[in-house]
N, C-alpha and C positions, 0 to 999 in steps of 0.2 A: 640618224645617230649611228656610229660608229662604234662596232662592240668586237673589243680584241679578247684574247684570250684571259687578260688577268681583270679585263671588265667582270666577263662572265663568272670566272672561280672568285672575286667577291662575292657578288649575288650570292651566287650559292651558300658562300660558308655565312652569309648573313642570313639564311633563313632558318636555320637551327636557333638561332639566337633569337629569333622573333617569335617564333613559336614558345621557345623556354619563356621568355618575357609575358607572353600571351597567358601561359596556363598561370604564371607568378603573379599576373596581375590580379586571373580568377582566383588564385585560393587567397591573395590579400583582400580581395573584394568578401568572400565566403564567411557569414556570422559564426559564428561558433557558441551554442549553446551545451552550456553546463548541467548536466544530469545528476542530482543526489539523493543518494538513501541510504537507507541505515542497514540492509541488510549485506550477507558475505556477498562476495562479488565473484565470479568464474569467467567464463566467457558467454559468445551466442547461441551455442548448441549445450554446455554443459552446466548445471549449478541451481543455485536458486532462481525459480521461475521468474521472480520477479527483477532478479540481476539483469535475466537474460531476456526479459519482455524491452528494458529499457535499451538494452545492446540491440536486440530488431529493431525498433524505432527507430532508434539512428538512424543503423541502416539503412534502411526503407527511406526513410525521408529525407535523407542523402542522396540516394540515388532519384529521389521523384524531383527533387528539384534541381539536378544533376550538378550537386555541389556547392549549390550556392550557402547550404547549412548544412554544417556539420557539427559535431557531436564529442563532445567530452561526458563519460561516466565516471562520476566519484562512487564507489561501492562505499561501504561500512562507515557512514558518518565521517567520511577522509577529509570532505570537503568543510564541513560544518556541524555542529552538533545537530540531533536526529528532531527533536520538539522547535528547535527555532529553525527548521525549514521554509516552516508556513510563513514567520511571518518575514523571514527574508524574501519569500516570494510576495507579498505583498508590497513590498519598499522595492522588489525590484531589483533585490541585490543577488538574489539567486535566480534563473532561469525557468530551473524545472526541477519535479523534486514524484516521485512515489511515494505517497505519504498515508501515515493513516489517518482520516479524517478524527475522529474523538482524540487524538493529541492537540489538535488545535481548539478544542471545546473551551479551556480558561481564556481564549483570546475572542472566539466566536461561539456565543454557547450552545447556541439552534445544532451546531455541527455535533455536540454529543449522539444525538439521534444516528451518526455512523455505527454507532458501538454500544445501541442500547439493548439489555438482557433480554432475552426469550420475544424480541418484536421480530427479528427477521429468524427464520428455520429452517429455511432452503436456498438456493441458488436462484432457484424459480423464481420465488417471492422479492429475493432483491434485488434481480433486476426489471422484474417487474417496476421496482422505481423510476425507472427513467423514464418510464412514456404515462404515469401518475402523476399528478399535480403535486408530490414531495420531491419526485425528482426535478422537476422545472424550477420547483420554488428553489430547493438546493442548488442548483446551475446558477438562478439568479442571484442570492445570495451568495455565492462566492465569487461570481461577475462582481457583484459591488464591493467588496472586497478586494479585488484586485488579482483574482485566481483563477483560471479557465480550467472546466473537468476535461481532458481530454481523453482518460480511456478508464472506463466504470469496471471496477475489480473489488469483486465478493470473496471474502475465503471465508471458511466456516476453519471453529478451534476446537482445542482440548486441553487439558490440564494435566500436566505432568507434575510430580511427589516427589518427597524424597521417601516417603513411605508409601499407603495403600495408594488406591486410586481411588478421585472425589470423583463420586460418580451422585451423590443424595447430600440434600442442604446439612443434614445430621455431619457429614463426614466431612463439613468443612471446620467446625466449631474447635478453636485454639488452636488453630492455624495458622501461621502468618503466609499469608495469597494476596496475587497481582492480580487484578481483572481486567486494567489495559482503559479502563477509561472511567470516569468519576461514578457514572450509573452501575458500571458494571460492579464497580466495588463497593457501593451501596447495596447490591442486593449480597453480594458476600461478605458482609457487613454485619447485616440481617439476619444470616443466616449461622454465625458465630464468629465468624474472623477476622483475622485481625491483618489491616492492610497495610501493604507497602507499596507504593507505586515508582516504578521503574520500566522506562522502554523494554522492547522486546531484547535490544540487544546487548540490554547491562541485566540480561535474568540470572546467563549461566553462575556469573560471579558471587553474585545474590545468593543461588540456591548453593554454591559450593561452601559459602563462609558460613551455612544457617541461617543468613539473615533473613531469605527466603526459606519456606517449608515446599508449597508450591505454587503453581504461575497455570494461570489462563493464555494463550495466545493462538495464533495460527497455527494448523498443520505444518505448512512449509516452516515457520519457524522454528515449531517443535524437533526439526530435522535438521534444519542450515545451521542451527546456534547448538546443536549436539548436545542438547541437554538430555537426551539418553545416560551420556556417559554419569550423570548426576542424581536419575531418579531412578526410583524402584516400580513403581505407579503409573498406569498412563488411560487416562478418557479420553478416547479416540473422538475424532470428527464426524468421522465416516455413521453413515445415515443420520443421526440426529445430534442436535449440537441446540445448548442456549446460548451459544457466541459466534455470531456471523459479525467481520466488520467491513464496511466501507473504506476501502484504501487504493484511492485510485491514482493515476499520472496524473500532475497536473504542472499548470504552466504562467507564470507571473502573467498578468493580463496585459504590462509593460513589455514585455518580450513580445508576446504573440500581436497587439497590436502596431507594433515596429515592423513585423514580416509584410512582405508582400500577399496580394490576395491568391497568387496560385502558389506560395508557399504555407499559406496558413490554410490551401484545403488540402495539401500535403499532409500537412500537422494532424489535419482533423479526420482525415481519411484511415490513416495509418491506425493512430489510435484506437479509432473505432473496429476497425478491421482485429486488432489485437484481441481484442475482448474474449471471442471464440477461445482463444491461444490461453488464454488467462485462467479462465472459467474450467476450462479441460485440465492443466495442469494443476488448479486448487483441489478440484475433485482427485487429480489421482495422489496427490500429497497425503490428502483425509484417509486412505487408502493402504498409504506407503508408509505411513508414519505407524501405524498398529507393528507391520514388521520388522521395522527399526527396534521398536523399543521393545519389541519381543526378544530379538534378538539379542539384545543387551542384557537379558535376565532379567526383564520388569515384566511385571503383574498389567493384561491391558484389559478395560473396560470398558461399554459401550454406554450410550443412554438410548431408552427409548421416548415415546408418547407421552406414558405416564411421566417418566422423569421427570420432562423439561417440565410438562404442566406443573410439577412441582414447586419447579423453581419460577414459574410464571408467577405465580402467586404471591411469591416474596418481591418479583420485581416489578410487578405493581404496584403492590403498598409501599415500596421503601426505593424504587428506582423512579418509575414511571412514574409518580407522584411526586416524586419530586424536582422531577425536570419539568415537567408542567406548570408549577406554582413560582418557576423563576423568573416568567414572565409571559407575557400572552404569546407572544413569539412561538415558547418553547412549547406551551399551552394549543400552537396552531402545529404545528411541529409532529407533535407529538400523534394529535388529532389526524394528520395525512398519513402518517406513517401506519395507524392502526387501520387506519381503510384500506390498505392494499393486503389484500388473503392472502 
């Protein structure tokens, strides 16, 4: 074959074109999964932990399967409202979503046990669930379901006022208080108050109009949703806490059984790896939240041993008792959860 000069300068300029074409085919080839949650949104390195747990994941699992999935984050409920996450992730209409487990309780009731009063007290103890027979059963129960745990995330809370700080079951009585999940506001039920239930990220509104007095939720939220700027009050996290919840990544079981097998140990690597990252950053929020809301000019407050045993006792009889009696389920549930010290 015969190769003149204007053979060769095609070639050439045809192989720019075939490489462009090559990489267009990979990113039309590339899934693209949808990440939602309810909390503010920043970037990777700055913001709420939990914005920027789901912005590493991407990344990471981006680069591990080198583009074949890539990642969209919806911050602040942009994509979907915050309580029908779950069950868009189970019809499959949503991807992925950071969620707190006890929202999904009216749809799956076993899942209240995410957010039950004075059962989990440390970091320790809750994740000590996963390698327990609650945490397996929970894995499996939201496998059938239709929902994969991919990355287990503990935060321990506090209660922020518009006046003192509820620190004793006495200081809660004619208050109108969120607990964040059906048990939790049955033992502040109990204890005299009067509930309102609203996600974490319809509080500030809540406690600006009065209609809220005050709200139970996470450290981090107590920061990201600047409900400083609204109370006088604050019962920090930090050392002892009667509200740890379960709010972990998770991932339509329709999505992840779609992926390939070395993208779904991508998925499952990444997430788990994150946990460390999670776990460090709730603690230091439990921490960071006391001088926040100092700094605002609120009153802040701890709980100790005695405390919480305080409130144990009412969320026994008037929580724990009653998630029990809904059915043997909640009854076996409940049963696994108190076995793990």
């Amino acid at each position: 074959m015969k190769f003149t000069r204007r053979t060769v300068l095609k070639s050439l300029a045809a192989v720019p074109a075939a490489i462009a074409a090559a990489r267009f085919a990979r990113a039309a080839d590339a899934r693209v999964i949808k990440i939602s949650h309810q909390f503010p949104g920043g970037s990777i390195d700055n913001g709420d932990f939990r914005d920027r747990l789901t912005r590493k994941f991407a990344a990471e699992v981006e680069k591990r399967t080198n583009g074949s999935l890539k990642f969209e984050v919806y911050p602040g409920s942009s994509l979907m409202k915050t309580v029908a996450q779950f069950s868009a992730l189970r019809k499959g209409a949503l991807d992925m979503s950071l969620y707190p487990l006890a929202y999904a309780g009216g749809e799956v009731q076993e899942l209240n046990i995410g957010l039950m009063p004075c059962m989990v007290t440390s970091y320790e103890q809750g994740f000590a669930w996963k390698k327990a027979e609650i945490g397996r059963e929970l894995v499996k129960l939201l496998d059938a379901k239709g929902v994969k745990m991919v990355t287990w995330i503990w935060q321990a809370g506090g209660t922020a006022s518009r006046q003192s700080p509820v620190v004793l079951p006495d200081d809660v009585k004619g208050l109108k208080i969120r607990g964040g999940s059906r048990e939790m506001d049955l033992m502040l039920k109990e204890a005299g108050g009067i509930i309102s239930s609203v996600p974490s990220n319809e509080i500030y509104p809540a406690m600006q109009t009065g209609s809220l007095d005050a709200a139970v939720t996470s450290s981090t939220s107590l920061i990201s949703f600047r409900l400083e700027e609204i109370s006088k009050g604050l019962t920090s996290g930090r050392g002892k806490s009667f509200w740890f919840m379960l709010e972990p990544l998770l991932m339509a079981k329709s999505t992840f059984d779609a992926l390939t097998p070395a993208e779904q140990k991508a998925v499952q690597d990444v997430g788990q790896e994150l946990e460390s990252f999670a776990t460090a950053a709730a603690k230091a929020d439990d921490v960071a939240v006391a001088d926040v809301y100092r700094k605002a000019g609120a009153k802040v407050a701890d709980m100790d041993d005695a405390t919480v045993n305080r409130w144990r006792k009412i969320a026994e009889t008037a929580a724990w008792t009653d998630f029990a009696k809904r059915s043997a389920d909640c009854e076996r549930y409940l049963k696994m959860a108190k076995a793990v010290a």
